[in-house]
C-alpha positions in Angstrom: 142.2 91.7 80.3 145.9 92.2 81.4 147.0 91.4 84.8 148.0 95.3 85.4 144.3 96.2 83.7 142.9 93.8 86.1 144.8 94.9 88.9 143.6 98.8 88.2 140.1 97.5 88.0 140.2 95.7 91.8 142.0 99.0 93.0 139.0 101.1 92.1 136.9 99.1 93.0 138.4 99.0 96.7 138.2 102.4 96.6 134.7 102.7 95.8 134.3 100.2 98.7 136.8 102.5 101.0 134.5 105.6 100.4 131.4 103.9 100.8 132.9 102.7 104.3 133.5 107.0 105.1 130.9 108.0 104.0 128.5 106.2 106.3 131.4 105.9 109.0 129.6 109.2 110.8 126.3 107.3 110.9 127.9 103.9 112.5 130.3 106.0 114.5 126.8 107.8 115.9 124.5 104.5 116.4 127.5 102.7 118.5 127.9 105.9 120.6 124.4 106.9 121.2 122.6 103.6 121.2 124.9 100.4 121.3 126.8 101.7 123.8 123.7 102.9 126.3 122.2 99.9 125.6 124.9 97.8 127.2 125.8 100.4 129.7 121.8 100.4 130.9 121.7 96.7 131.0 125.1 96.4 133.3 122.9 99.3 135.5 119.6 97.1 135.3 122.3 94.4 137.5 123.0 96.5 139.9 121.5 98.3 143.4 122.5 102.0 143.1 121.5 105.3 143.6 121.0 108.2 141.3 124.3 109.1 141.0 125.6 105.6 140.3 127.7 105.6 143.4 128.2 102.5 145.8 126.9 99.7 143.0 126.1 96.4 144.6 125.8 93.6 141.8 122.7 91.9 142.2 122.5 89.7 139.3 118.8 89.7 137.9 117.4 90.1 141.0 115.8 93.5 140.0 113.9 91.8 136.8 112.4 88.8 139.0 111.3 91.8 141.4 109.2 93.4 138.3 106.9 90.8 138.1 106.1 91.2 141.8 105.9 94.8 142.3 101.8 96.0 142.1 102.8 99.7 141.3 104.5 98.5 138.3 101.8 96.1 137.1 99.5 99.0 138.1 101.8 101.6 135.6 101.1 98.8 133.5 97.7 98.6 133.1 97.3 102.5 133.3 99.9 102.8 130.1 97.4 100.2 128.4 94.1 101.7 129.1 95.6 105.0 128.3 96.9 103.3 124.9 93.6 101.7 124.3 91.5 104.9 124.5 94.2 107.0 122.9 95.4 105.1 119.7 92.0 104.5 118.2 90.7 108.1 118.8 93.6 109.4 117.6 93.7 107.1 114.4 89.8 108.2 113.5 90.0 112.0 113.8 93.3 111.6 111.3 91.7 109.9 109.5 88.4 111.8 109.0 90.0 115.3 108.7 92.8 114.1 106.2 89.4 112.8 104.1 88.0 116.3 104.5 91.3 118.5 103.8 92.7 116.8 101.3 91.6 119.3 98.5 94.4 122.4 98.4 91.9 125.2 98.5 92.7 128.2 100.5 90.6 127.3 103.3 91.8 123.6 103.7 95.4 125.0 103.7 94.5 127.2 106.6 93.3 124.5 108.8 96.1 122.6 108.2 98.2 124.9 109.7 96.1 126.1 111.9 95.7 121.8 113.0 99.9 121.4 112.9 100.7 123.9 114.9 100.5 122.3 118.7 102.9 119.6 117.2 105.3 122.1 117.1 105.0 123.5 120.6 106.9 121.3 123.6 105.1 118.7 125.0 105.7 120.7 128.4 104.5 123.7 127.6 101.4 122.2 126.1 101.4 120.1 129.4 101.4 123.7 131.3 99.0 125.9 129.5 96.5 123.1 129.4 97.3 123.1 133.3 96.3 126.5 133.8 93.4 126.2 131.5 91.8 123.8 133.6 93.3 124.7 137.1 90.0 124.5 139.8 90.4 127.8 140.4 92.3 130.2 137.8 91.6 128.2 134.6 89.2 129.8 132.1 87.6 126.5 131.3 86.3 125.9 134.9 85.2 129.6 135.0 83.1 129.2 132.1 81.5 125.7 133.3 80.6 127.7 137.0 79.0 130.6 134.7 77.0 128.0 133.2 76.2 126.3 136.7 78.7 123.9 137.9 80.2 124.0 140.7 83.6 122.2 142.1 84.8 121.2 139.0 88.4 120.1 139.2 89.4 117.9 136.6 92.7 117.4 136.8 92.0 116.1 140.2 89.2 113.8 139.9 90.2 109.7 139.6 87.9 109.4 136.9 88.4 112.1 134.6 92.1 112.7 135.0 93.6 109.7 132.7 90.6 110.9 130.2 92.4 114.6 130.1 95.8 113.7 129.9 94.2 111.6 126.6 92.6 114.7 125.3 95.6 117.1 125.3 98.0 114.4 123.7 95.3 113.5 120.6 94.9 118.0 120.6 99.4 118.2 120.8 99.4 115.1 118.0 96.6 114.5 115.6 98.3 117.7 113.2 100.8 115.3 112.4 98.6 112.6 111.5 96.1 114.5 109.2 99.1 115.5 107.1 101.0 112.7 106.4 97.3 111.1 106.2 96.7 114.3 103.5 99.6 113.6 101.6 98.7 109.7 100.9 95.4 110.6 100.1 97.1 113.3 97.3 98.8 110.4 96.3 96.3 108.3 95.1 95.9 108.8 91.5 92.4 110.7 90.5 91.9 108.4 87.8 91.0 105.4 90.5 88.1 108.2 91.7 86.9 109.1 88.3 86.4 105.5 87.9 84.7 104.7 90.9 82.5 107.8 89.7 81.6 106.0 86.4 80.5 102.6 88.2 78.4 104.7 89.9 80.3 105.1 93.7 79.4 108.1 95.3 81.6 110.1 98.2 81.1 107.4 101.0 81.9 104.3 98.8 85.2 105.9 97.2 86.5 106.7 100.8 86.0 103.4 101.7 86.9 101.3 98.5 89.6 104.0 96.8 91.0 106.4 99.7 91.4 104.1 102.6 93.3 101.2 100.8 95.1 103.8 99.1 96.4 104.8 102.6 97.1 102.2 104.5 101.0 102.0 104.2 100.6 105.3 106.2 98.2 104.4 108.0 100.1 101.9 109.4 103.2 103.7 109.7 101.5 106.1 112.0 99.3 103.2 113.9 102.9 102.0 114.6 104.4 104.9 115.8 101.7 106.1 117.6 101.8 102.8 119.3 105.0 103.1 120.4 104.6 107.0 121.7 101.7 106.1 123.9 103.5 103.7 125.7 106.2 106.3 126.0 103.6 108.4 127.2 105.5 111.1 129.8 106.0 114.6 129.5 102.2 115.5 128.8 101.2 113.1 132.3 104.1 114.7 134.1 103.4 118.3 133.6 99.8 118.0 133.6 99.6 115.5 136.7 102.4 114.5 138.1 101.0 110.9 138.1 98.2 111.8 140.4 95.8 111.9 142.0 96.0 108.6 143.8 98.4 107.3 141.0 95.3 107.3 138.3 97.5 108.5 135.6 100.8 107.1 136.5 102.0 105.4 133.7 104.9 103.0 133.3 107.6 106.0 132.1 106.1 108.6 135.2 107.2 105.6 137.4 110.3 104.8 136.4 111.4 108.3 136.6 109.6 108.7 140.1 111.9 105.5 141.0 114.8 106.7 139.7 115.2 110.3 140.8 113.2 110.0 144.4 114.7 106.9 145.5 118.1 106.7 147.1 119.1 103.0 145.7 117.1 102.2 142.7 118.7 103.5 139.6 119.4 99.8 138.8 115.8 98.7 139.4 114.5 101.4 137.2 116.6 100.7 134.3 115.3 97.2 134.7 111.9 98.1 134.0 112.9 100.6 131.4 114.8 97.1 130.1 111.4 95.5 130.2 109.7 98.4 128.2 112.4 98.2 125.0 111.5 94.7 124.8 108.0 95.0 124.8 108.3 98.1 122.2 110.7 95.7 120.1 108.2 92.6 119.9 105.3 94.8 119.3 107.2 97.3 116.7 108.8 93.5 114.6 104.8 92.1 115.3 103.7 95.9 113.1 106.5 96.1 110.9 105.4 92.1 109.6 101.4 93.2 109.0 102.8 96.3 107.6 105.0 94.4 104.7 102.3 91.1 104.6 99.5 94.3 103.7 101.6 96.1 101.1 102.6 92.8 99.8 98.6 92.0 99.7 
């Protein structure tokens, strides 16, 4: 090759290189703006004492993440968060799980419950939070009135320590599980029929190819959404929020209801806040890199 042919040939290909560069420019230019640069800003917050408004900043090194570790409403949020994941996550996983098995056929009727199953997860968390609010208000909501009709009396609960935490778990699996049965649907459509029709000829019946074909056949997805799901319950906010506003007696305050309930009714602890919302990515990170390593070891399996 000549030394201008060669010459054309490294000019092309540097402008191959250029366009890649713009055309994923937006994307970078997006990540470093919305989350490189809030990152760092939140962790120059998490070293300060300030109010709401970020006004009259006193640097106080790491004094607010050494006060975490000390503060009993916070390990209280955190044990709340966990029981709430613990009872949420596997209920949630199960019913997917189940009615993906049983609508995965596209008859008519399947196609209608899918829809009719998707369609709180495209409501707002708040105004599911509401209407489930009025629904079981102690004196208005058409769930109580049915339970006096039937005989009991001062039911309230939204307002009882022991069943509270149990409804805010209810109304997220009844806002969320659409979403699972149909990505759960669409792995089971994806397993090829010709892995059932052999199982038929061995002889399996319905039980053994849903447990030997269909649920190895979805278990990237199932995965995915054990993951995600993960991740959202300990995020768990809005639905608490509207539903309870942490109460009563703090039953259902979770780490994210108070972080925002030190942030936005405290006068100097913005900085502390961010702290512990500094704690929570971290925790998130280790346990989404922990998922993301059983979900490539199982698919390399």
């Amino acid at each position: 090759m000549s030394a201008t042919g060669k010459k054309k040939s490294i000019s092309l290909e540097q402008r191959r290189q250029r366009t890649a560069y713009l055309y994923i420019a937006p994307a970078g230019i997006l990540l470093i703006v919305f989350c490189l640069i809030p990152l760092l800003a939140s962790f120059y917050i998490s070293t300060q004492k300030m109010g709401v408004d970020l006004s009259k900043a006193k640097f106080v090194g790491l004094d607010n993440y050494t006060k975490i570790f000390t503060d009993r409403r916070f390990l209280q949020s955190v044990t709340i968060t966990l029981k709430y994941t613990l009872v949420e996550i596997p209920l949630q996983m199960v019913i997917g799980v189940v009615l993906s098995a049983l609508l995965a056929k596209n008859t008519p009727w399947n196609k209608l419950f899918r829809s009719i199953y998707f369609l709180p997860v495209i409501a707002s968390a708040v105004t599911v939070g509401v209407t489930w609010q009025l629904v079981l208000h102690s004196n208005i909501g058409i769930f109580t009135y049915w339970l006096k009709l039937l005989g009991f009396s001062d039911v309230n609960l939204l307002n009882n320590t022991g069943t509270a935490l149990y409804v805010v778990v209810f109304v997220a699996i009844w806002k969320t599980f659409g979403i699972s049965t149909i990505i759960l649907v669409s792995a089971i459509q994806n397993i090829p029929e010709s892995l059932y029709e052999a199982s038929a000829i061995d002889g399996a019946g319905k039980i053994n190819q849903f447990f030997y074909v269909t649920l190895p056949g979805i278990m990237p997805s199932f995965w995915f959404l054990l993951m995600t799901r993960i991740i959202g319950s300990l995020q768990m906010f809005d639905i608490v929020y509207t539903l309870t506003r942490g109460g009563p007696s703090r039953t259902t305050t979770t780490l994210v209801v108070y972080i925002y309930d030190t942030a936005f009714n405290s006068l100097d602890k913005m900085g502390y806040a961010t702290a512990m919302s500094e704690v929570l990515f971290v925790f998130i990170m280790i346990i989404t890199v922990i998922m993301y390593a059983i979900m490539n070891k199982t698919s390399d399996d």
